[in-house]
Backbone as a ProteinNet text record, in pm:
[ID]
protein_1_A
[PRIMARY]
XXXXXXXXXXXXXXXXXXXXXXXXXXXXXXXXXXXXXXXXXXXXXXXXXXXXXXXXXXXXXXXXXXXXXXXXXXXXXXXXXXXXXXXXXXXXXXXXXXXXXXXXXXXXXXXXXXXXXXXXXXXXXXXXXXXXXXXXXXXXXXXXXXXXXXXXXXXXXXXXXXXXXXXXXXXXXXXXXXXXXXXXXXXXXXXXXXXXXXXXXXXXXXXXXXXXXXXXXXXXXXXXXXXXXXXXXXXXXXXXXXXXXXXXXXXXXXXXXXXXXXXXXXXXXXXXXXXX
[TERTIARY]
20377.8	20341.2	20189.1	20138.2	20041.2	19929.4	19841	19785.9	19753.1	19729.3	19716.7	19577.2	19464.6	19327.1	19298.6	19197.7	19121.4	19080.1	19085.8	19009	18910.4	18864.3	18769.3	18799.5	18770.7	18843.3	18805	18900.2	18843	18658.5	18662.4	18578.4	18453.3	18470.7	18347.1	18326.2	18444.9	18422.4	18318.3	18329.7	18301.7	18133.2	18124.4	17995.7	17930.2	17946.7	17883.4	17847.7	17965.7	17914.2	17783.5	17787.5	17709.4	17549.5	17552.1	17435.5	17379.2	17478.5	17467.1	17329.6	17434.1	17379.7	17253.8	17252.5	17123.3	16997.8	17031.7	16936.1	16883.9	16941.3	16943.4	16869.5	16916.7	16837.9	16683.2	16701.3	16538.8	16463.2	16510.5	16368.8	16335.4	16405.5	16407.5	16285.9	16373.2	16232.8	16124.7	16111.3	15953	15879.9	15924.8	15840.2	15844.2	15872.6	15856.1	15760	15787.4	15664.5	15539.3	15557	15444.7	15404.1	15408.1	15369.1	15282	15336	15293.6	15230.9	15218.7	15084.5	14946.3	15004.8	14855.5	14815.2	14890.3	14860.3	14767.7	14879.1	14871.4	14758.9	14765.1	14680.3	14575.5	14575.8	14465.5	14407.7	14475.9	14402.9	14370.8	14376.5	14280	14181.8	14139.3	13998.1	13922.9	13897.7	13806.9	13772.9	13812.9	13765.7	13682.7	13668.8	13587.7	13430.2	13346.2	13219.1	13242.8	13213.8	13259.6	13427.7	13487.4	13611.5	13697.6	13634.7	13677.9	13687.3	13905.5	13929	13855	13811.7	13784.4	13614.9	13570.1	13449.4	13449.8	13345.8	13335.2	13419.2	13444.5	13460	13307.2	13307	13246.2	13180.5	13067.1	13001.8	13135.3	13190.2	13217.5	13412.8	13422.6	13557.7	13674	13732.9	13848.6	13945	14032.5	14086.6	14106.6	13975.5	13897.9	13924.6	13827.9	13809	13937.5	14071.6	14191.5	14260.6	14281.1	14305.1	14210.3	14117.8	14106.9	14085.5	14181.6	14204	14359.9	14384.9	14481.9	14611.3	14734.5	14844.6	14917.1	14838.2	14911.3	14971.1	14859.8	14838.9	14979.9	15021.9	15132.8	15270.4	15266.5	15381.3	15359.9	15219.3	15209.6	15246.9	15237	15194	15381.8	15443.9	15647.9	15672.7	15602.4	15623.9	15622.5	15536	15491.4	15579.7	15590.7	15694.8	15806.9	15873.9	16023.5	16037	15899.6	15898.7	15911.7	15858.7	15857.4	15975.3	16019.6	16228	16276.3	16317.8	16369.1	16392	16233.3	16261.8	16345.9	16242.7	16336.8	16470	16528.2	16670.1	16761	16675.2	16719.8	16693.9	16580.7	16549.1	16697.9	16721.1	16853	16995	17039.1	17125.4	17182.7	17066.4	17046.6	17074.6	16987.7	16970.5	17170	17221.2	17345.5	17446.1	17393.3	17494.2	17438	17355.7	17324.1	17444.4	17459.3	17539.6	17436.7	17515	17466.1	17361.6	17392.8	17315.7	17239.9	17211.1	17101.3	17210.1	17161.5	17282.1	17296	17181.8	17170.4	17250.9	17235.2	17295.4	17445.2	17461.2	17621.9	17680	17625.6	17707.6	17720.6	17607.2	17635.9	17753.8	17778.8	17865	17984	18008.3	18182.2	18143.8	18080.2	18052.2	18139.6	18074.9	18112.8	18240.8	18347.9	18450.4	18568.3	18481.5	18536.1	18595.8	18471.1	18504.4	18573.2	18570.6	18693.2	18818.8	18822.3	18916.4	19032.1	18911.4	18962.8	18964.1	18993	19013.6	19008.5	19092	19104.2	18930.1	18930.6	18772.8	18692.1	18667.5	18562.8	18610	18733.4	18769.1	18703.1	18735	18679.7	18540.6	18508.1	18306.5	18287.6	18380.7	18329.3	18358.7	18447.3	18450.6	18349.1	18275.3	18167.6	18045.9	18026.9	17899.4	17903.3	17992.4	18004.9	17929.8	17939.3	17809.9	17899.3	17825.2	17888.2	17933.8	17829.7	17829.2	18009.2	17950.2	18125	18213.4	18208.4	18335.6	18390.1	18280.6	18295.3	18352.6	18336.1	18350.8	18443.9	18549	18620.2	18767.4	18722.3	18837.7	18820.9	18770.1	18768.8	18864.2	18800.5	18920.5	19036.1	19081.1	19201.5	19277.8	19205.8	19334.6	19338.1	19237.2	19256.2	19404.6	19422.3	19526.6	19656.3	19659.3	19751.5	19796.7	19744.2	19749.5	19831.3	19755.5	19780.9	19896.3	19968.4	20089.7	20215	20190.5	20220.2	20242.5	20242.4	20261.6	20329.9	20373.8	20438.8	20318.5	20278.7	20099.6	20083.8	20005.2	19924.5	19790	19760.7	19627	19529.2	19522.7	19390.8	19410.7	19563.2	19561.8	19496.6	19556.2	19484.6	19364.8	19309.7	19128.1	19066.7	19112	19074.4	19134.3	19250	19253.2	19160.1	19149.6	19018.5	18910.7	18859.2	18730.9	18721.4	18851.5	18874.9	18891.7	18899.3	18913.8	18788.1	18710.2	18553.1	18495.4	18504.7	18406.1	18448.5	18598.1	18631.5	18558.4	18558.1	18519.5	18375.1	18265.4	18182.6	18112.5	18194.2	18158.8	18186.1	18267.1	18285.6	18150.5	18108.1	18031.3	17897.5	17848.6	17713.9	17649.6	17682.6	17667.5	17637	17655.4	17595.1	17463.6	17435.1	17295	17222.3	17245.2	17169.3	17126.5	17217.3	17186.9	17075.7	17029.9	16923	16754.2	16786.4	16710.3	16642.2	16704.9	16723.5	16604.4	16554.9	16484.2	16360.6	16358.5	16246.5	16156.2	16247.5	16203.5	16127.4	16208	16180.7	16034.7	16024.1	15875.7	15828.3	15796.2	15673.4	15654.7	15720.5	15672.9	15618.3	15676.6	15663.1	15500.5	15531.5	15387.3	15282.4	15274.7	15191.8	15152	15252.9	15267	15204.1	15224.5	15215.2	15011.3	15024.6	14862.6	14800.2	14838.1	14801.8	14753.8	14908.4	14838.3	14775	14743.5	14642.4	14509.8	14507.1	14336.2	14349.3	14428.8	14426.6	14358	14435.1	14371.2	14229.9	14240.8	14060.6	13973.2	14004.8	13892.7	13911.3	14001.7	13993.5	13847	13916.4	13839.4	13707.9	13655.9	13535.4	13439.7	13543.3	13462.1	13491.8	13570.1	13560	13413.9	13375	13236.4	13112.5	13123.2	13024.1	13012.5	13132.1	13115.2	13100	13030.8	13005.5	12842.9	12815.1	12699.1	12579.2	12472.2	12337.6	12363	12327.8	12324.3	12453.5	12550.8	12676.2	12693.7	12771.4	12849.7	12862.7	12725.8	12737.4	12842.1	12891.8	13041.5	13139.5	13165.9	13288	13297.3	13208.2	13212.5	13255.9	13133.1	13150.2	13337.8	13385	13503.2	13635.2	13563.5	13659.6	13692.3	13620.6	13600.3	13650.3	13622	13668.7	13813.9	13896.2	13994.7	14092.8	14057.5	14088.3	14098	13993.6	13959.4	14062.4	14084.7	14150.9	14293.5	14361.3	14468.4	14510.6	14429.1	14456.5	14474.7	14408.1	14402.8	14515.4	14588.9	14712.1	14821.5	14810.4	14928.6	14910.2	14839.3	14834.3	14843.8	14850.6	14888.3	15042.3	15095	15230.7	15327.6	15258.4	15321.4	15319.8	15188	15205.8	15255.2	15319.1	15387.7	15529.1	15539.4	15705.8	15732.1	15656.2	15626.4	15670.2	15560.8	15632.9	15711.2	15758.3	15916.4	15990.1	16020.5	16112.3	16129.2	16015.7	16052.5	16072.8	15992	16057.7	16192.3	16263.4	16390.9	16488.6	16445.6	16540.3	16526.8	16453.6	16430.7	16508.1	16573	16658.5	16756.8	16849.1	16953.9	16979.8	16877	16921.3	16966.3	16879.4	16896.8	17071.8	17092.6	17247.4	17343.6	17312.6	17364.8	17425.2	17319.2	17295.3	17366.1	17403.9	17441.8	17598.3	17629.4	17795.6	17813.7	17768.9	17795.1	17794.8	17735.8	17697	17848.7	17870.9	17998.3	18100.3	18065.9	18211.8	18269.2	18121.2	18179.2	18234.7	18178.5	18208.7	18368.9	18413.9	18515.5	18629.7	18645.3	18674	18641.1	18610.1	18531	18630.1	18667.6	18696.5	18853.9	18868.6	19072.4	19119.8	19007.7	19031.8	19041.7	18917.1	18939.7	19045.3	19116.6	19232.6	19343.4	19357.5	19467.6	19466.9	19428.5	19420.3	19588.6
8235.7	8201.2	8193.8	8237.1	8277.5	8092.6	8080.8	7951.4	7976	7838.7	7786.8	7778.6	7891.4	7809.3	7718.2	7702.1	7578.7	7548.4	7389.7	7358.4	7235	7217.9	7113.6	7013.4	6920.6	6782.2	6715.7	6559.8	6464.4	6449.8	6381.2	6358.1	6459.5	6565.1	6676.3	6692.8	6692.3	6701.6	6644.2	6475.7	6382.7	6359.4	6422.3	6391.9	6537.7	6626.6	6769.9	6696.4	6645	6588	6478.7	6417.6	6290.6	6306.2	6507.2	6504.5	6603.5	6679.8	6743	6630.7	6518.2	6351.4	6349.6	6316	6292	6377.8	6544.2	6634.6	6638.7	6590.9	6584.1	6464.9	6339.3	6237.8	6253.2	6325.3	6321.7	6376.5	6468	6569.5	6531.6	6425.7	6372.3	6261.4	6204.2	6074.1	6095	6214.6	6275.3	6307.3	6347.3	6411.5	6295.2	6187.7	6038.6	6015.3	5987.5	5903.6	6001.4	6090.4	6187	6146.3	6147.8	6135.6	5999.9	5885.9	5743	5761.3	5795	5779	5830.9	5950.7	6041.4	5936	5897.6	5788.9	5675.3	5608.2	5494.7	5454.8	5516.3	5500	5582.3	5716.1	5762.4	5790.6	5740.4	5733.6	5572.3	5464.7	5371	5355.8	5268.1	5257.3	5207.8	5140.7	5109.4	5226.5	5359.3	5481.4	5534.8	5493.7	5598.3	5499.2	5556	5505	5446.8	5326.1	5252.1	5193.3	5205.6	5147.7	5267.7	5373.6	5463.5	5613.8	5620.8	5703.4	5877.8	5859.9	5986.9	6050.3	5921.8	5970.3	6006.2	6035.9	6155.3	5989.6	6038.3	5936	5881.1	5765.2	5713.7	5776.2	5802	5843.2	5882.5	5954.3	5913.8	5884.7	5860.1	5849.6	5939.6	5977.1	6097.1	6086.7	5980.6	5929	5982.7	5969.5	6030.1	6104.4	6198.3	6328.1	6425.6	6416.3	6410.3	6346.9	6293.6	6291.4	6361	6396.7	6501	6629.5	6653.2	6744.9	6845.8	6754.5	6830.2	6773	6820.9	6779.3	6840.5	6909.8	7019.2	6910.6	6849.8	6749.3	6689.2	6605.1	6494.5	6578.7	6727.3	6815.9	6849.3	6887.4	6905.9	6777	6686	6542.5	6548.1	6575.3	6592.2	6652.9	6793.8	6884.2	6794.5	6752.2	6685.4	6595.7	6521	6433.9	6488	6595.7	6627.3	6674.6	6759	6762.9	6691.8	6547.5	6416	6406.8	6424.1	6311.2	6448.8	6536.7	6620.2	6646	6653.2	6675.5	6502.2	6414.6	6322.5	6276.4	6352.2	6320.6	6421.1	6568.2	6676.9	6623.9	6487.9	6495.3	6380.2	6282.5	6224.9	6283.6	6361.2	6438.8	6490.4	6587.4	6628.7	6523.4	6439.5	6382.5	6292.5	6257.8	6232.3	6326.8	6469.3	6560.1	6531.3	6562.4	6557.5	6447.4	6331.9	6240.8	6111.2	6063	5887.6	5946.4	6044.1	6106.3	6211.1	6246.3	6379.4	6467.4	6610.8	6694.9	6795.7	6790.5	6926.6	6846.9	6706.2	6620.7	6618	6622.6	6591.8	6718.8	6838.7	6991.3	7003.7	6980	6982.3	6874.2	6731.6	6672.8	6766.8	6794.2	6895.6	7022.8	7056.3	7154.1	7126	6979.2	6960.5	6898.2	6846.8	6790.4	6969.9	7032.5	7126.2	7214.8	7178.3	7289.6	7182.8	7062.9	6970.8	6992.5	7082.7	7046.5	6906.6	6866.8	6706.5	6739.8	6780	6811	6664	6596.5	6476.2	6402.7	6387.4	6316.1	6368.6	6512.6	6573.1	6549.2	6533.2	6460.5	6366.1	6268.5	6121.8	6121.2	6170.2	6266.1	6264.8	6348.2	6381.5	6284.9	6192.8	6121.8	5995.2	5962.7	5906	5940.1	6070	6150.8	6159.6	6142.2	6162.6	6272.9	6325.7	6424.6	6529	6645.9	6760.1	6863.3	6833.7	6919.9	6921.9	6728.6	6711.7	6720.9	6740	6748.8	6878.9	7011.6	7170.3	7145.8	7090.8	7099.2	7054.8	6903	6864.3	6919.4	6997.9	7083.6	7155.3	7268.2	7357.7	7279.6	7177.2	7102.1	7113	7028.9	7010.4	7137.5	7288.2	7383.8	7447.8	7435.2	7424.6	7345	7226.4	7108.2	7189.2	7243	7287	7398.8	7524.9	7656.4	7628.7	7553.6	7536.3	7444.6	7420.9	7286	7416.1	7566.4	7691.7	7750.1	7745.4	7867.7	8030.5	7993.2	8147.1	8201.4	8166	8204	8336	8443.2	8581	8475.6	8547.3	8443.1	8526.2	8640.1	8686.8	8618.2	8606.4	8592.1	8403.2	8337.9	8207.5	8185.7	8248	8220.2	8295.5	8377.3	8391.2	8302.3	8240.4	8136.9	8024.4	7979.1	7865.4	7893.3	8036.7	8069.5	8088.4	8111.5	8126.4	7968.8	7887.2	7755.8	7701	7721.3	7667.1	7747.9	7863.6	7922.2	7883.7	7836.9	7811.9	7647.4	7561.3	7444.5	7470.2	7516	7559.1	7556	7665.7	7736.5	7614.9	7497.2	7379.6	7299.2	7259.1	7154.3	7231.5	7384.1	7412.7	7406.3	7438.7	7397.6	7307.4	7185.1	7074.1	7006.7	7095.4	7106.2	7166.2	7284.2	7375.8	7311.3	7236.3	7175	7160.6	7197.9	7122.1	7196.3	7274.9	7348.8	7457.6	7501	7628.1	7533.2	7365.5	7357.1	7334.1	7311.2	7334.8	7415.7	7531.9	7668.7	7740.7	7709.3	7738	7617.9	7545.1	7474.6	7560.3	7586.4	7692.2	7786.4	7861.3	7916.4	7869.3	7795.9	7666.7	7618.8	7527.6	7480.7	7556.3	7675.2	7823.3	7834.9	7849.9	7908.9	7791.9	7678	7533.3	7561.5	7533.4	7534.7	7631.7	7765.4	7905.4	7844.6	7818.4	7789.4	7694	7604.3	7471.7	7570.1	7674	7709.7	7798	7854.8	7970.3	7867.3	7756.1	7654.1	7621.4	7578.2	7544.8	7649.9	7725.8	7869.7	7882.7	7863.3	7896.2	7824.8	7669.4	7554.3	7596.7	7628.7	7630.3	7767.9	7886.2	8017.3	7983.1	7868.4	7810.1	7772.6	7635.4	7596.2	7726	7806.4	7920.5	7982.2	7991.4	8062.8	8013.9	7891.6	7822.8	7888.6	7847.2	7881.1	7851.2	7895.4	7799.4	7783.6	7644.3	7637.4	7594	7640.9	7642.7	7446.3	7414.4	7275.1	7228.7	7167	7173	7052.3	6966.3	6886.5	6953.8	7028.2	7036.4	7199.2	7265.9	7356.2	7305.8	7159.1	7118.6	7067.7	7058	6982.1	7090.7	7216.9	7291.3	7367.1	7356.4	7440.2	7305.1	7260	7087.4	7086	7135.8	7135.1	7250.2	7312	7471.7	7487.5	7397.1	7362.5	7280.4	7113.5	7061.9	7125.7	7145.3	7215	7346.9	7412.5	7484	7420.2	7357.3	7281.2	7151.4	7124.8	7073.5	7118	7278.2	7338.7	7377.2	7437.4	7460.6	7388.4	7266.3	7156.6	7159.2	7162.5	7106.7	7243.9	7357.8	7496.5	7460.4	7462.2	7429.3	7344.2	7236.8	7126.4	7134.9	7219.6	7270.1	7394	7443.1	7574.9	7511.7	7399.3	7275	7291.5	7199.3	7145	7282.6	7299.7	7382.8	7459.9	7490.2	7563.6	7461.8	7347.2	7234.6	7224.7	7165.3	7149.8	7261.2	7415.3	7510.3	7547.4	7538.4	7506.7	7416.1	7269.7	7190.1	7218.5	7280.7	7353.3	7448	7518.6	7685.6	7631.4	7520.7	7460.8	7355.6	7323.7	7242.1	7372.9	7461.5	7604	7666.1	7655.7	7711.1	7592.2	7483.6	7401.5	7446.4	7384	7434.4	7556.8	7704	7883.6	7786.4	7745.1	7749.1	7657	7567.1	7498.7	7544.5	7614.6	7659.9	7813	7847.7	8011.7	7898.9	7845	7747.8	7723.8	7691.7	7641.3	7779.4	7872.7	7993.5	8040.9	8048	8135.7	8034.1	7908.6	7848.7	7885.4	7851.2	7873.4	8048.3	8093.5	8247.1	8304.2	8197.1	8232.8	8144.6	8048.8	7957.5	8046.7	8144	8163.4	8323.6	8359.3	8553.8	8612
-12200.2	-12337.8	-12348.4	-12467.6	-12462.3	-12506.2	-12464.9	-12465.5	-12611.9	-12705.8	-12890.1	-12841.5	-12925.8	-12941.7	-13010.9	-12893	-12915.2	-13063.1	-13106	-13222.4	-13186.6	-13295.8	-13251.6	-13297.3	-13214.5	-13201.6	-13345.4	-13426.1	-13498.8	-13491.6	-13333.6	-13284.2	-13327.4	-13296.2	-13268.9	-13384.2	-13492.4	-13666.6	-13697.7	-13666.9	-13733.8	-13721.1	-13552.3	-13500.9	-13603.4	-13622.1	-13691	-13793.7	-13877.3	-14004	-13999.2	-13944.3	-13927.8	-13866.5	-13799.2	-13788	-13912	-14021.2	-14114	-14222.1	-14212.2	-14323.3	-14222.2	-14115.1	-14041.6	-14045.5	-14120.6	-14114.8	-14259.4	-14350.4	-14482.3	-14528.4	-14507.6	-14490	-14392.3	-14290.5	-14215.6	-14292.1	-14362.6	-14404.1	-14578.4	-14639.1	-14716.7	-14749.5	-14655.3	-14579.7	-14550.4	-14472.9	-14407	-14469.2	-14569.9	-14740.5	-14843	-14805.9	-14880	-14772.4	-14686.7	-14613.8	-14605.8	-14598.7	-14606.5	-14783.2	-14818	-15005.4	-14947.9	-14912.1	-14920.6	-14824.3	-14725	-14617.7	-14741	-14787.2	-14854.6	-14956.2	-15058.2	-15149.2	-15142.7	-14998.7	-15041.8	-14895.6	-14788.7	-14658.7	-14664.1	-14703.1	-14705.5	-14819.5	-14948.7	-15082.6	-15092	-15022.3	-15042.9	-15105.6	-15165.7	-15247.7	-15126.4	-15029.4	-14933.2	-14865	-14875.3	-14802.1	-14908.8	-15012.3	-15104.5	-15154.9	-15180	-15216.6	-15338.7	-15357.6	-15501.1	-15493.5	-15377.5	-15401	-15485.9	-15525.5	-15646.2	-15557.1	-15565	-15489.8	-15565	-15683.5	-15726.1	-15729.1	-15603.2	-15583.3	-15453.4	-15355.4	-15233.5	-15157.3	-15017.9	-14918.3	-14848.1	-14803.4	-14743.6	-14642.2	-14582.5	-14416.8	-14378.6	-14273.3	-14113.6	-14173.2	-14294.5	-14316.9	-14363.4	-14247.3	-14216.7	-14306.7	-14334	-14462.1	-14582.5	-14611.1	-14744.4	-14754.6	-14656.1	-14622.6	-14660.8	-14598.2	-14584.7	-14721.7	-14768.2	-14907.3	-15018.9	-15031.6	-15102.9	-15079.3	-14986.2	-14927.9	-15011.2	-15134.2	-15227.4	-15156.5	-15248.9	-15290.3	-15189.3	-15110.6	-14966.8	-14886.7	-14861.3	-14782.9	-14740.1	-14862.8	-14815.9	-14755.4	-14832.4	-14747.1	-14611.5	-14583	-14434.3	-14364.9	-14401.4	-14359.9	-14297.8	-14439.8	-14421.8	-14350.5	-14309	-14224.3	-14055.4	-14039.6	-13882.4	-13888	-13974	-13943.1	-13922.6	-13950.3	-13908.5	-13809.4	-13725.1	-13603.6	-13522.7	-13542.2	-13451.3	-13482.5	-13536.8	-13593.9	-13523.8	-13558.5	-13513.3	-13334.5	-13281.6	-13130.2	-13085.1	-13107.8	-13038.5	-13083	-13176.2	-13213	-13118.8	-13033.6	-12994.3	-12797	-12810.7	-12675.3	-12636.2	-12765.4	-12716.1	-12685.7	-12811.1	-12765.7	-12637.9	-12612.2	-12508.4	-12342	-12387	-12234	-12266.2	-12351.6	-12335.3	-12330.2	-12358.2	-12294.4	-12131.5	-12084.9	-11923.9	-11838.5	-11907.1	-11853.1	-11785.8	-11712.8	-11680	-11516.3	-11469.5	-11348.5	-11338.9	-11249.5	-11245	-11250.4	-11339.6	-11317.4	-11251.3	-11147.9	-11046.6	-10921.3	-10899.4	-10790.6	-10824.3	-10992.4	-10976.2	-10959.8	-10981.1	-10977.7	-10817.9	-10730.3	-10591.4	-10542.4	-10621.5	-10571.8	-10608.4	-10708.9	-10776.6	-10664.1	-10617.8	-10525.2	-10407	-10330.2	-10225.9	-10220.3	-10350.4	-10403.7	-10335.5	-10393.6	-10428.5	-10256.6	-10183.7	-10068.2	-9936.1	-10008.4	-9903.5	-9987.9	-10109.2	-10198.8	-10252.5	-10270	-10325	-10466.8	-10546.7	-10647.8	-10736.2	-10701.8	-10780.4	-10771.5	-10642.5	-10650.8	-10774.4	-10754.5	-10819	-11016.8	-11042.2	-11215.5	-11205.7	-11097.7	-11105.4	-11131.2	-11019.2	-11065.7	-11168.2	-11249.6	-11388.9	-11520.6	-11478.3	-11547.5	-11530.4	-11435.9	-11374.8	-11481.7	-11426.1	-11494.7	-11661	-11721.1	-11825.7	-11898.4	-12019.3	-12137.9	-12135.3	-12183.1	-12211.3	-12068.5	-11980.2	-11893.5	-11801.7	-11804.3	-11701.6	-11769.7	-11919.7	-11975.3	-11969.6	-11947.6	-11941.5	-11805.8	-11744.1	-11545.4	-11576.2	-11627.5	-11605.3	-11631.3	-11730.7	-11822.7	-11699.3	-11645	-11504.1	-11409.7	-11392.5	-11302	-11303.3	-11414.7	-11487.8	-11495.9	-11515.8	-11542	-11387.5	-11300.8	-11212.1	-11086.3	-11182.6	-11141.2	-11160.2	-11288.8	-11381.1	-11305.7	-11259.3	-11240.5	-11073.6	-10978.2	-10878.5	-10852.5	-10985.5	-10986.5	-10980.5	-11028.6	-11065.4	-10944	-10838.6	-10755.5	-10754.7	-10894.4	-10860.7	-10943.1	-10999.4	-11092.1	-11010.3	-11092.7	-11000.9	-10989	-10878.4	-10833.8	-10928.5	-10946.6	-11026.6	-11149.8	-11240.1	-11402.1	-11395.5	-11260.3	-11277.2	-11293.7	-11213.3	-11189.6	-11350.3	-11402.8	-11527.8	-11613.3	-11609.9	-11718.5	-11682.6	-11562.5	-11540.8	-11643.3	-11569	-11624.5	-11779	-11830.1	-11986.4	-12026.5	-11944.6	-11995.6	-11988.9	-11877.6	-11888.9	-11974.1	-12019.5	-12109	-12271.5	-12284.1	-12418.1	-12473.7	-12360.5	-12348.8	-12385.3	-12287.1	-12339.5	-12465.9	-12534.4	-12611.8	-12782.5	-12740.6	-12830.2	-12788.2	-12657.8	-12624	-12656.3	-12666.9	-12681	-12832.2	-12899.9	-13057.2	-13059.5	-13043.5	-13060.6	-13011.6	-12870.4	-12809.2	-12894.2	-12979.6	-13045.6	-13187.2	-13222.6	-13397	-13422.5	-13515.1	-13579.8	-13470.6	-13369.5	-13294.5	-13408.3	-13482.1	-13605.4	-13736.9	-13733	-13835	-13698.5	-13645.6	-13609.2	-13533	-13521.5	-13493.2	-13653	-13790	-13853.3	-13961.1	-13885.1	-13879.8	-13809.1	-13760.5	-13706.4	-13776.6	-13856.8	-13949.1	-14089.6	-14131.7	-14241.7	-14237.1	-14114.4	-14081.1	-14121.5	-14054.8	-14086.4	-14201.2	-14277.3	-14424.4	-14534.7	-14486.5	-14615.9	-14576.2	-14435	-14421.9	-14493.9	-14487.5	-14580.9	-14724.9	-14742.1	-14914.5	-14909.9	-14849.5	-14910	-14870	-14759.1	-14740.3	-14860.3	-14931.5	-15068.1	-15151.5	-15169.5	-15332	-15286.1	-15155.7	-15161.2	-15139.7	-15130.5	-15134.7	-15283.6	-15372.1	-15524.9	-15607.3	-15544.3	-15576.8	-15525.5	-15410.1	-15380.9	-15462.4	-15508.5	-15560.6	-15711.3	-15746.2	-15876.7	-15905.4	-15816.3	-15778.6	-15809.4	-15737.3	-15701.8	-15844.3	-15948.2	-16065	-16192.4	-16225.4	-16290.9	-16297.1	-16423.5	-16455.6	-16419.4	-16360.5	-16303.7	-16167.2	-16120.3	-15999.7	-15951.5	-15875.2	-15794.2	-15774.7	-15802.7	-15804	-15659.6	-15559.9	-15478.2	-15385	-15461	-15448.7	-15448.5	-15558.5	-15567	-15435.8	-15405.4	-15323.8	-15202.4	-15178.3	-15080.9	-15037.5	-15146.1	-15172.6	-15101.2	-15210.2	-15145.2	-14989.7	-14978.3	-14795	-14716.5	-14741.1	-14653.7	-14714.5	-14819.3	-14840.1	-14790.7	-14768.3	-14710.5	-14568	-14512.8	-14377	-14300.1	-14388.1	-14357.8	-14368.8	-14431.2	-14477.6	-14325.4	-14351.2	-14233.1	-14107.2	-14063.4	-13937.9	-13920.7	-13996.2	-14019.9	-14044.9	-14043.6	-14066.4	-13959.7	-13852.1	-13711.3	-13604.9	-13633.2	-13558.2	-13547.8	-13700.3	-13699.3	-13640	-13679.2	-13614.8	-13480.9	-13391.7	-13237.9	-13213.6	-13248.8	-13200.1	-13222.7	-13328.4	-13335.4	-13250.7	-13216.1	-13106.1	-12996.4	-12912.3	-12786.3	-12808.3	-12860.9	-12874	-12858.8	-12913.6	-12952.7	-12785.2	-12753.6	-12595.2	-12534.4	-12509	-12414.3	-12417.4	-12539.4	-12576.5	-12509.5	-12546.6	-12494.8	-12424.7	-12306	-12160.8	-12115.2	-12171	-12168.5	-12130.7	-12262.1	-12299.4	-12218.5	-12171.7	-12072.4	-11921.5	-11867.9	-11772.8	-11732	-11827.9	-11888.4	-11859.4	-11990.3	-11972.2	-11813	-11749.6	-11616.5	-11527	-11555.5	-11435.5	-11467.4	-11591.7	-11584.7	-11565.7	-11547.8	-11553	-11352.1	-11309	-11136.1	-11093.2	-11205	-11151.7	-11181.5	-11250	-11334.7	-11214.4	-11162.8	-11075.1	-10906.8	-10921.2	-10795.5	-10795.1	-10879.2	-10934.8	-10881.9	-10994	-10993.4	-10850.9	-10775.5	-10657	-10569	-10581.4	-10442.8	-10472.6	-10635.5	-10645	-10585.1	-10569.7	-10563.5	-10391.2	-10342.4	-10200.2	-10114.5	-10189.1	-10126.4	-10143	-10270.6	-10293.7	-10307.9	-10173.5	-10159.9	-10125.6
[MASK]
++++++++++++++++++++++++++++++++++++++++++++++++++++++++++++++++++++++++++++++++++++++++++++++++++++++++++++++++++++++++++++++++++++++++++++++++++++++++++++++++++++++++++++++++++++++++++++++++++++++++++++++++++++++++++++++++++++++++++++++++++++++++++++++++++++++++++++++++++++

């Protein structure tokens, strides 16, 4: 009889949804707090000469500087922030798929479970280790238990249902490493692009300055290049930092990836040479 695919659990539902609300709500917030930092922290009246945010900033004060730096501002400001929320919501995940141990130490333990063939130990392992990884290994186990409870089984059609059982498992537990990987890959382009237009408005603003009649508006010129300036250099920040991440993180993931494909052939490779 042919095996019922797989669905995804209550559980796995519930958690998708809940990081759907969690991605919706972050980037919500980040572009609120980004608004109120620009406002209300760096539009202060103590940063500006006269207490009066609509005059130059003070000497030496970045603040200022940075708030009239245009309305770009508080979006780039949203932008960085979802990078910060984002990776460390991707660095937890992650490290609770890994489990409660190191996971290059626990694949060598299911290794060495494996070639005393203690089979049972190495579940216990995995139920030890807990995360995504031992749960891909543990399912391996388990049809492993199953296949070999079978003896009249063809030994080749077993070792492919294992391997069709660790790769189906898999293929439920990796999606959820990946979530939310897709907005901040697409910050890096974002980032890029928001900085663009704030240096477009202040180059407007500044050849606005220049085309006024007589002698060139040497504030508001000054205003604009410092707005264009800033702007750029905050959208290149938040691009390279979603650039990090984003490889750190899936460097993560490839490595996770790579421990269960090493346990999982381990697995497969030992039911195959017991049972020639």
């Amino acid at each position: 009889m042919a095996n019922a695919p797989k669905t995804t659990s209550p559980a796995k539902q519930e958690s998708g949804n809940s990081s759907n609300v969690f991605a919706s709500l972050a980037i919500i917030i980040c572009f609120i707090i980004g608004f109120l930092v620009w406002r209300f922290v760096m539009g202060n009246a103590e940063n500006f000469i006269d207490n009066n945010p609509d005059n130059q900033p003070k000497p030496g004060n970045y603040l200022g500087m940075v708030y009239h730096a245009g309305a770009v501002v508080p979006v780039l400001l949203g932008l960085f922030l979802m990078v910060w929320v984002f990776s460390i919501e991707r660095f937890i995940v992650i490290g609770k798929a890994s489990g409660t141990g190191n996971v290059g130490n626990f694949v060598r333990k299911i290794q060495g479970f494996l070639k005393s063939q203690n089979i049972d130990a190495a579940v216990a392992e995995c139920d030890k280790q807990k995360g995504s990884v031992a749960n891909v290994i543990k399912a391996g186990l388990l049809k492993y238990k199953d296949v070999e409870a079978n003896p009249g089984l063809d030994a080749e059609k077993s070792s492919l249902a294992i391997q069709k059982e660790i790769e189906e498992t898999t293929a439920l537990e990796m999606p959820m490493l990946e979530k939310n990987l897709n907005v901040i890959a697409t910050l890096v382009s974002i980032g890029t692009l928001t900085g663009l237009l704030g240096t477009v408005t202040g180059m407007i603003k500044a050849f606005s300055a220049l085309a006024t009649g007589g002698a060139p508006d040497s504030a508001k010129l000054a205003n604009g290049i410092s707005e264009a300036l800033i702007n750029t250099a905050t959208g290149i920040a938040t691009s390279t930092f979603a650039i990090v991440m984003y490889n750190i993180l899936t460097a993560k993931i490839d490595k996770l990836t790579y421990s269960i494909d090493e346990a999982g052939f381990s697995i497969v490779q030992t039911y195959a040479a017991n049972h020639k």
